[in-house]
FIVOLUM-452827 format. One line per 8 residues: their letters; for each residue z, x, y of N, C-alpha, C. Coordinates in Angstrom, 3 decimals. Atoms other than C-alpha are relative to their C-alpha. Layout:
BEGIN
A	Z:X:Y:Z:X:Y:Z:X:Y  ...
END
This chain:
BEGIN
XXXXXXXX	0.178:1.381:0.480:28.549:6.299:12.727:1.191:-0.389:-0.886  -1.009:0.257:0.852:31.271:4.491:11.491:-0.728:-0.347:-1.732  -0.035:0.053:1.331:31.775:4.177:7.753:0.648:-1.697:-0.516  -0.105:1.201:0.128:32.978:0.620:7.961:-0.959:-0.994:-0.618  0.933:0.155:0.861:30.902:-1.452:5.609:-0.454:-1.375:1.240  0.284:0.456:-1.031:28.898:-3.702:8.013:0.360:-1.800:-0.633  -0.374:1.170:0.111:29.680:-7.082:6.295:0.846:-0.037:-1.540  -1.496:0.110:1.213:32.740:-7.483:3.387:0.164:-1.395:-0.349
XXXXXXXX	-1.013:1.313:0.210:33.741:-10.387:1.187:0.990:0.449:-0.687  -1.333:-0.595:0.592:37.259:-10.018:-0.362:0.114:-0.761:-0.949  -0.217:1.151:1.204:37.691:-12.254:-3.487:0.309:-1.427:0.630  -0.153:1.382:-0.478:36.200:-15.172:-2.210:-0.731:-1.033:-0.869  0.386:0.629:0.519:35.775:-18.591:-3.173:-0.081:-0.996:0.484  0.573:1.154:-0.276:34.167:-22.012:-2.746:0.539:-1.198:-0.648  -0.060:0.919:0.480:34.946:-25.217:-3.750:-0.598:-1.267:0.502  0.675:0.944:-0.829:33.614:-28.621:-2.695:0.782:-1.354:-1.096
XXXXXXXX	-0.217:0.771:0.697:35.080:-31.858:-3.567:-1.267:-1.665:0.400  0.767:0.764:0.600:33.124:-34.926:-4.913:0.508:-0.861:-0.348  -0.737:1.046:0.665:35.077:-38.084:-5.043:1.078:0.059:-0.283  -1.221:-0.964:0.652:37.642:-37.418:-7.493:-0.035:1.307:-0.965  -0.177:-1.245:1.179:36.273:-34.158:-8.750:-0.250:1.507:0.827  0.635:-1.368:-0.636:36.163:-30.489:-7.523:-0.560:0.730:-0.759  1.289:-1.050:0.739:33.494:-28.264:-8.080:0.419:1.113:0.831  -0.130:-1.602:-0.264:33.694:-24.592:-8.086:-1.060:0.295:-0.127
XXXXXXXX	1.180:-0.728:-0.209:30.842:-23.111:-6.318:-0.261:1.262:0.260  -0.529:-1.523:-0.453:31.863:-19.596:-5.655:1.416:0.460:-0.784  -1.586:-0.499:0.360:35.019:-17.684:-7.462:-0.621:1.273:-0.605  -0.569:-1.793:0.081:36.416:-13.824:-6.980:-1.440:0.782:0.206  0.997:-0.466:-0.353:33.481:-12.761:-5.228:0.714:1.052:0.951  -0.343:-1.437:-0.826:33.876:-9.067:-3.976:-1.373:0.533:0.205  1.128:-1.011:-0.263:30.901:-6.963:-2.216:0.365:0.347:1.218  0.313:-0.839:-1.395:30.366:-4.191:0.495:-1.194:0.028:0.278
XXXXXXXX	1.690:-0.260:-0.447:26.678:-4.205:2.117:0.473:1.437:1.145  0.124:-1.424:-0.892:26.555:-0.413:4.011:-1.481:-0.532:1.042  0.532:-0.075:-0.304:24.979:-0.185:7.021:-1.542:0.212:-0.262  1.694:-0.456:0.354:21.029:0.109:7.043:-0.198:-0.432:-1.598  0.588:0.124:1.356:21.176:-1.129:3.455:-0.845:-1.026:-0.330  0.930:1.045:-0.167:18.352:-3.148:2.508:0.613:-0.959:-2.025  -0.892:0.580:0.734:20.097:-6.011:-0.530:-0.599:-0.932:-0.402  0.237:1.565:0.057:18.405:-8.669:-2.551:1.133:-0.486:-0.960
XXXXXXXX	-0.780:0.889:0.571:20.598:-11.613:-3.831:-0.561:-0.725:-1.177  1.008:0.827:0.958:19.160:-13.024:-7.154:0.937:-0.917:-1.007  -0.415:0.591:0.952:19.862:-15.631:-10.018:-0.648:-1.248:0.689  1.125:1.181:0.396:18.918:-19.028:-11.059:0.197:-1.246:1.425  -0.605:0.794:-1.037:19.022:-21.861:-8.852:0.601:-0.848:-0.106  -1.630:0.064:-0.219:22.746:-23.627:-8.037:0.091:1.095:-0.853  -1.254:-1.216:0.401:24.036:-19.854:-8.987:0.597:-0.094:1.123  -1.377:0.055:-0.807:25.701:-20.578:-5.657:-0.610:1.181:1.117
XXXXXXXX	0.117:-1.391:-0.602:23.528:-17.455:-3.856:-0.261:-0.630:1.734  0.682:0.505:-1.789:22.117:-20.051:-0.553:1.930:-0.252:0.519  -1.253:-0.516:-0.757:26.097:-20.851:-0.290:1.084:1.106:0.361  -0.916:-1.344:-0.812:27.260:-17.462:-0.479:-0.593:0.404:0.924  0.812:-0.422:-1.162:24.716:-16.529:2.225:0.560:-0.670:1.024  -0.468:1.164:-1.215:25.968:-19.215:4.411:1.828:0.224:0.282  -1.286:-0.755:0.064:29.353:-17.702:3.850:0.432:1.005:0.722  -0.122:-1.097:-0.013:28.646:-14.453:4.495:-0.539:0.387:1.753
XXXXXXXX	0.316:0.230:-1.956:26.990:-15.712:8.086:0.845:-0.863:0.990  -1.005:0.406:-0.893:29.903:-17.317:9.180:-0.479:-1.491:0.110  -0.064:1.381:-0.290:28.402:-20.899:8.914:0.460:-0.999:-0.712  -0.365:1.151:0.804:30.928:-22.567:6.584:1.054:1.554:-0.280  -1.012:-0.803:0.305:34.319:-21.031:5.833:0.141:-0.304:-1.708  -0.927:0.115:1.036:35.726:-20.151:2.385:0.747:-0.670:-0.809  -1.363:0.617:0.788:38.050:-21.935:-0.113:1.278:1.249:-0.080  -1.329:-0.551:0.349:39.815:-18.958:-0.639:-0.932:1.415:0.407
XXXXXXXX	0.365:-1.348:-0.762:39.462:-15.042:0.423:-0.441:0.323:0.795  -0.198:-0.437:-1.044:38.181:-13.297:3.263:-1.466:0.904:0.436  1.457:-0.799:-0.655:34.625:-12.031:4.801:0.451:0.302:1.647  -0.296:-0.758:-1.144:34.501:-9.657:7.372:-1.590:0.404:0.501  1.148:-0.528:0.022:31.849:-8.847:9.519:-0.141:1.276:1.112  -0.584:-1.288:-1.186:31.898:-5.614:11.577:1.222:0.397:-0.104  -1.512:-0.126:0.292:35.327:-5.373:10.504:1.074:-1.118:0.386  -0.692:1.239:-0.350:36.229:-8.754:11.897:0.173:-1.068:-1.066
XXXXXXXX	-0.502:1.432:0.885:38.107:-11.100:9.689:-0.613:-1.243:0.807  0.656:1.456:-0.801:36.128:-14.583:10.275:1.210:-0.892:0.122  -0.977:1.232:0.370:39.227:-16.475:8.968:0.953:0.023:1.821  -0.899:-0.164:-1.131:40.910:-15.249:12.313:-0.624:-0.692:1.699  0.380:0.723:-0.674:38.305:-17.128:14.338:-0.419:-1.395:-0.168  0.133:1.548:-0.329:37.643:-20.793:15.605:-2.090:0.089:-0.138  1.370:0.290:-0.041:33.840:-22.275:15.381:-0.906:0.971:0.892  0.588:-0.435:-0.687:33.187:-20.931:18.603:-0.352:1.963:0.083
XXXXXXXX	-0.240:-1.606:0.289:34.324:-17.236:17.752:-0.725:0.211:-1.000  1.364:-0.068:1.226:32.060:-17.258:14.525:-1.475:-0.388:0.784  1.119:-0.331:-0.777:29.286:-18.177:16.822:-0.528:1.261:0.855  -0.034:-1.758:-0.712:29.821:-15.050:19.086:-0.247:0.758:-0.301  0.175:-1.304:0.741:29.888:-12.670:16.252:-1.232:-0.163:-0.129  1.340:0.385:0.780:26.777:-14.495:14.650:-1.115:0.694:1.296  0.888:-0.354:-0.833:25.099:-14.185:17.893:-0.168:1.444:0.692  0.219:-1.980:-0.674:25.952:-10.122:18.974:-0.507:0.473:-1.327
XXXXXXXX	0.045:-0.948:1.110:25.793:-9.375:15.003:-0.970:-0.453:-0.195  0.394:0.737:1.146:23.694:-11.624:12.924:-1.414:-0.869:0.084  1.160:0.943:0.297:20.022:-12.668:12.101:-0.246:-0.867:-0.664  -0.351:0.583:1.168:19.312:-15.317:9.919:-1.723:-0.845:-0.086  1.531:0.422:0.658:16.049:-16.316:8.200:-0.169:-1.097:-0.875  0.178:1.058:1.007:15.541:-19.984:6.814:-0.690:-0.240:-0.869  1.859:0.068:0.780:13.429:-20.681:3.968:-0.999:-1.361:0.668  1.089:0.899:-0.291:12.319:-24.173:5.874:-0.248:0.268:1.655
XXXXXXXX	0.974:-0.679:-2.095:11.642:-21.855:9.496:1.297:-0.838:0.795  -0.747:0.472:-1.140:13.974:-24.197:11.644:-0.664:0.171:1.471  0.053:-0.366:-1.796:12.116:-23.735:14.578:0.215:-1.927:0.852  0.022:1.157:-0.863:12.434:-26.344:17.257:-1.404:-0.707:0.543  0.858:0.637:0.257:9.495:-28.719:16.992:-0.810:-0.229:1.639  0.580:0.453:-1.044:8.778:-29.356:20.831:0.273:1.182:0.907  0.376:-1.017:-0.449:9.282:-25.693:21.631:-1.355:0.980:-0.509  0.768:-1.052:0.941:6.277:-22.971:21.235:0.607:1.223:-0.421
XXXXXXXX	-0.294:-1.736:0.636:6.264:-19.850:19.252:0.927:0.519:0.979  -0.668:-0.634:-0.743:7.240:-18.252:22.316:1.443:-0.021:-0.041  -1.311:0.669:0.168:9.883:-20.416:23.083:0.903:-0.365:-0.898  -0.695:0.327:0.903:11.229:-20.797:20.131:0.983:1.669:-0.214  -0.073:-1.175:0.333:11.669:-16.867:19.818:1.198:0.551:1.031  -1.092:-0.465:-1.416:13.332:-16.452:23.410:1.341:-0.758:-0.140  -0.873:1.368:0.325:15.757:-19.413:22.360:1.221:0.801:-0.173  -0.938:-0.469:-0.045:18.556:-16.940:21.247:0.030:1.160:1.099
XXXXXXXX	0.071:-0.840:-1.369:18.105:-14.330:24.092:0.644:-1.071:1.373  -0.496:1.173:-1.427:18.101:-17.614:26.755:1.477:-0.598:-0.307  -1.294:0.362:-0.171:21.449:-18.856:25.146:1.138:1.007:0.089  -0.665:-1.711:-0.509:22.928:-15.139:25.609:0.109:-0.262:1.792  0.002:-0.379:-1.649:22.036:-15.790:29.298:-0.856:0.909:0.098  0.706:-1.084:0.216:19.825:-12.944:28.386:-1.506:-0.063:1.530  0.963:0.322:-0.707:17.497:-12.327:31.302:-1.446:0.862:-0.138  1.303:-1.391:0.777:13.768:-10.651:30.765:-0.112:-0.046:-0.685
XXXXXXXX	0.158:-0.049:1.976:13.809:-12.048:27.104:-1.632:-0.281:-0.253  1.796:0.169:0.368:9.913:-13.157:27.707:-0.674:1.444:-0.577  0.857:-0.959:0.518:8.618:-9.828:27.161:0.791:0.481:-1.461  -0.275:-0.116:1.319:10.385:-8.701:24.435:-0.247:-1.265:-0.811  0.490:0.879:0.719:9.525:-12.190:22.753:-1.512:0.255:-0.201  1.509:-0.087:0.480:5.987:-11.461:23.237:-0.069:1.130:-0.863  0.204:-1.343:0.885:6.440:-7.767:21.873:0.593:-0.536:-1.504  -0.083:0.321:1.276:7.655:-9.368:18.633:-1.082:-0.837:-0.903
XXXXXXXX	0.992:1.275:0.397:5.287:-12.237:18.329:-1.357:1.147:-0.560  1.178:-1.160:0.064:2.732:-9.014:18.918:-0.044:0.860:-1.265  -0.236:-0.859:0.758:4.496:-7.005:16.100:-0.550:-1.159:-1.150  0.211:0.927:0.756:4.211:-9.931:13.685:-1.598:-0.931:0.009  1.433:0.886:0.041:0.516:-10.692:14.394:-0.008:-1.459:0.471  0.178:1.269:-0.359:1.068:-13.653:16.332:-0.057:0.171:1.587  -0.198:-0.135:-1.803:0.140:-12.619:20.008:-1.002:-0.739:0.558  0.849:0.913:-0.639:-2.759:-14.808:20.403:0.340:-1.934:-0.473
XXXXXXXX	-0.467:0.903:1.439:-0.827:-17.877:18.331:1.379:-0.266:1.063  -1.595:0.357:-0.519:2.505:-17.824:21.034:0.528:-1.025:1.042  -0.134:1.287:-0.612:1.783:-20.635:22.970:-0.260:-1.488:-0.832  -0.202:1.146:1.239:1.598:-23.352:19.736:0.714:-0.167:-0.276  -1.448:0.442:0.478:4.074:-25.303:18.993:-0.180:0.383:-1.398  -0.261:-0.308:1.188:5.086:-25.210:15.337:-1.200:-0.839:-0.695  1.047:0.975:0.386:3.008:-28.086:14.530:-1.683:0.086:-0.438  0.932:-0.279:0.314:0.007:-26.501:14.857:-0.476:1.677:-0.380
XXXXXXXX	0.534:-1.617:1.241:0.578:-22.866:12.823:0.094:-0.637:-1.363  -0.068:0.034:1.293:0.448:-22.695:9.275:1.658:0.516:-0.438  -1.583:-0.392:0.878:3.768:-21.867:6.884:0.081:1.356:0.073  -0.197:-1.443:-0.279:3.116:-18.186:6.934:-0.133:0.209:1.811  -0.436:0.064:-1.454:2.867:-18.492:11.072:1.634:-0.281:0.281  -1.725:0.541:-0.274:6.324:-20.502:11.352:0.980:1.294:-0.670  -1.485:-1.290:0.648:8.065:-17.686:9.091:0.017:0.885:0.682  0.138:-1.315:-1.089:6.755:-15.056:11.209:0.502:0.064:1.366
XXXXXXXX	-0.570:0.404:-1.222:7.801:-16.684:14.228:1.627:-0.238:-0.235  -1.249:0.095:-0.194:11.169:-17.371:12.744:0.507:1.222:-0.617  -0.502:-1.329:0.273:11.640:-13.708:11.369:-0.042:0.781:1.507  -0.308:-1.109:-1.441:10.703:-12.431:15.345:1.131:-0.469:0.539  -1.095:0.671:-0.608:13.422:-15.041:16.551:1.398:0.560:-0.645  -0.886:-1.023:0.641:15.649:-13.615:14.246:0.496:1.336:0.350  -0.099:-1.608:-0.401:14.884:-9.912:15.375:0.614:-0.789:1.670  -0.213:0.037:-1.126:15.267:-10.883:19.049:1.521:0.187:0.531
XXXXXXXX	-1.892:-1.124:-0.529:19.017:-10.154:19.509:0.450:1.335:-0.499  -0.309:-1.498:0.793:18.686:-7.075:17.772:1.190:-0.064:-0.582  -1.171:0.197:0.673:21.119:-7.778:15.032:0.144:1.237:-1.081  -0.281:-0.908:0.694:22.844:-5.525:13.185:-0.279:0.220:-1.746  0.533:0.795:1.250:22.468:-7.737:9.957:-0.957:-0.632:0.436  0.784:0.990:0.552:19.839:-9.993:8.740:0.092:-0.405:-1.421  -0.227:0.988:0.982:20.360:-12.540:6.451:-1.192:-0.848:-0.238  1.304:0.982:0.160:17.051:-14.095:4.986:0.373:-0.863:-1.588
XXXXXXXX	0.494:0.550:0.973:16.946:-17.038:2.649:-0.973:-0.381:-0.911  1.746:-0.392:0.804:13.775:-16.921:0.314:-0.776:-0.444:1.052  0.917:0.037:-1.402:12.019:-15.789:3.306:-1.721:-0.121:-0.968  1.363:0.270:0.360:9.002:-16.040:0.903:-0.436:-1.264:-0.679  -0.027:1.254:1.166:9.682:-19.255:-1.087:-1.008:-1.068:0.435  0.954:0.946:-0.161:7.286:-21.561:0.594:-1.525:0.722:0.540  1.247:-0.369:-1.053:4.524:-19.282:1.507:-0.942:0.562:-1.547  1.073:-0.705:0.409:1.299:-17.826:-0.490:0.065:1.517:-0.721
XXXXXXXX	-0.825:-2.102:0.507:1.486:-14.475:-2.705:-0.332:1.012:1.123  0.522:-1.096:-1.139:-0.727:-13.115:-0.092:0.782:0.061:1.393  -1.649:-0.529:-0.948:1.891:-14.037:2.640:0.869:0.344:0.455  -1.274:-0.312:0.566:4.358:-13.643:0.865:0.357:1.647:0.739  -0.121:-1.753:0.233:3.585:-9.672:0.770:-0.125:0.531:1.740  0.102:-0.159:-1.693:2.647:-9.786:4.644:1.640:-0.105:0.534  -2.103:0.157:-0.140:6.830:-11.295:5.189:0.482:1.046:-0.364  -1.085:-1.230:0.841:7.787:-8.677:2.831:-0.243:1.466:1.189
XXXXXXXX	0.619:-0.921:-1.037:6.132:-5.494:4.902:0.563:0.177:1.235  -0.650:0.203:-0.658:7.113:-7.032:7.954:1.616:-0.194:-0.143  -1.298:-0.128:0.170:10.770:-7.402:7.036:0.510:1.247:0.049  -0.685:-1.555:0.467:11.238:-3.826:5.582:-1.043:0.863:1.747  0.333:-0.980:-1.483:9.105:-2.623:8.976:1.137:-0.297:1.433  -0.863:0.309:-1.339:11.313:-3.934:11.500:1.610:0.202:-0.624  -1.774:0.005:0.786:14.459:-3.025:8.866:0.118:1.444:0.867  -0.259:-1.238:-0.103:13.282:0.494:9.556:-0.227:0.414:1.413
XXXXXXXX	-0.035:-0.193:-1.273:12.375:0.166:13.214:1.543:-0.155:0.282  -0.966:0.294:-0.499:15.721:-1.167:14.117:0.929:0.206:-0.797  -1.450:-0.109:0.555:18.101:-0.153:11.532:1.082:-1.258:-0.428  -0.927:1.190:0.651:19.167:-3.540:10.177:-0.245:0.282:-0.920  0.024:-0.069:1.305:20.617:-4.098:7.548:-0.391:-1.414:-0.399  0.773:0.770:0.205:18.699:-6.359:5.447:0.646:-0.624:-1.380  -0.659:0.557:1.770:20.585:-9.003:2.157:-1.019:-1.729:0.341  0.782:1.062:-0.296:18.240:-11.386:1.527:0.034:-0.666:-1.396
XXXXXXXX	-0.009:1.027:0.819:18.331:-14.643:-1.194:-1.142:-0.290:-0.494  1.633:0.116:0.353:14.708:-14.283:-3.275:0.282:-0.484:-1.523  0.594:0.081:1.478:13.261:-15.408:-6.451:-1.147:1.002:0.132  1.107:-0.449:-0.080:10.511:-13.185:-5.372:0.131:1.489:-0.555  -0.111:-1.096:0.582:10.429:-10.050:-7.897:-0.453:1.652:0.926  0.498:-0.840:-0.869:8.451:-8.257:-5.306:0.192:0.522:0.983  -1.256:-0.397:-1.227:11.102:-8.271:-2.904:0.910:0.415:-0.167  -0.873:-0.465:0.378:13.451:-7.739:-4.939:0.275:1.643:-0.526
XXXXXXXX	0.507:-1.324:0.872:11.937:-4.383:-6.216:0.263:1.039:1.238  0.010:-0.081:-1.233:11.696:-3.547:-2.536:1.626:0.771:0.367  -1.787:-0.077:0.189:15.756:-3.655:-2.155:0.302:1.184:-0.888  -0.410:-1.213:0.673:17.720:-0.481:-2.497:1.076:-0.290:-1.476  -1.096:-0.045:1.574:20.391:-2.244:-4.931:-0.181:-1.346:0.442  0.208:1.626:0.731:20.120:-6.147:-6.447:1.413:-0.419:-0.754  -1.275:0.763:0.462:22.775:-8.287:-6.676:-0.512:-1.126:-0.988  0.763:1.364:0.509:22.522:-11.377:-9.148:1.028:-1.278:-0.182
XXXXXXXX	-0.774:0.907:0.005:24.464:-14.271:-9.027:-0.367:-1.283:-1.142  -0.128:1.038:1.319:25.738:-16.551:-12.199:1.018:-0.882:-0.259  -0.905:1.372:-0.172:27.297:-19.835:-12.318:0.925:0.208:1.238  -1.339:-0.686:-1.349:29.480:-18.410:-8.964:0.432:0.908:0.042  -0.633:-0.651:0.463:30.096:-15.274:-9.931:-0.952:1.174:0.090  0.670:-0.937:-0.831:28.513:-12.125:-8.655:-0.211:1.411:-1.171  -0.086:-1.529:0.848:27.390:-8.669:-10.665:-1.480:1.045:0.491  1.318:-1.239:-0.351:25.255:-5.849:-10.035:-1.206:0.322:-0.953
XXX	0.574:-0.505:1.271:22.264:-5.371:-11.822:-0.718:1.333:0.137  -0.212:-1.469:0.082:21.267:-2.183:-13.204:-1.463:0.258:0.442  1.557:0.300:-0.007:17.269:-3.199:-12.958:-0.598:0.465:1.466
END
């Protein structure tokens, strides 16, 4: 197994301008995530942790330095080449679900498999829906599960390319404590079925406890905590 750290930022940084003013949302951000490592992201909210996530998945480039993912410099690809990686490497877990409103569960799940070209993705969609307690629940659109349904359905959609990473944004932030802890379970079970690695963006202490090492992010600015 390589020793290559499965996703790298290099002293990077954000900015965003506003009229006539720039804001610094990110600066001299360095981390390695190791394979199989399971990673929560913490601090207050604007510490900047939902745009370093969005960084770190290739869906918004940099102001300045350099994320790598698999060992691939992003800066060295176009839109479409950051899609590619995203889609062989990269899961990604919304906190508001994203599913597609006039697809079901199912369909919503097979959705990255079918734009692979992927053929035979139905059964493995059902075997996830199945893992996640939603095998009688996979023909409903979104419309008619609950908030802890939609997450579950968008954590199997997630798994379904078998990604190397997963990237979850407070995969628990809109759901129930008792949910909550169901997401959590399921996350770290399918970390350890499949060997993803798992950096996920929580306020949720209980997830965070979970996580082999806790990052925390302050005003843009990244540190390890010892907790």
């Amino acid at each position: 197994m390589t020793n290559t750290p499965i996703i790298e930022a290099q002293h990077i940084g954000k900015e965003v301008t506003l009229g006539q003013e720039t804001l610094t949302i990110l600066e001299g951000i360095s981390l390695q995530v190791k394979r199989g490592e399971t990673v929560a992201l913490l601090g207050a909210s604007g510490s900047g942790k939902s745009t370093l996530l969005g960084l770190l998945a290739g869906l918004d480039l940099p102001s300045d330095g350099e994320i790598l993912i698999e060992g691939q410099p992003l800066s060295g690809l176009d839109e479409e080449g950051r899609a590619l990686l995203r889609a062989r490497h990269v899961g990604f877990v919304f906190q508001s679900f994203l599913l597609l409103p006039t697809l079901t569960a199912l369909e919503n799940v097979m959705l990255p498999a079918e734009l692979q070209g992927e053929r035979d993705s139905e059964a493995r969609a059902r075997e996830l829906l199945g893992k996640v307690g939603l095998g009688e629940r996979m023909n409903h659109l979104p419309s008619r599960l609950s908030g802890g349904e939609q997450q579950r359905v968008a954590i199997a959609r997630a798994f379904m390319s078998r990604p190397s990473l997963l990237l979850a944004d407070e995969p628990t932030g809109n759901l129930d404590s008792r949910t909550g802890e169901r997401i959590i379970d399921l996350l770290f079970e399918l970390n350890r079925e499949q060997g993803t690695t798992l950096l996920v963006v929580t306020h949720d202490s209980q997830l965070a406890a979970r996580c082999e090492r806790r990052l925390v992010m302050n005003a843009g600015r990244l540190q390890e905590s010892a907790a």
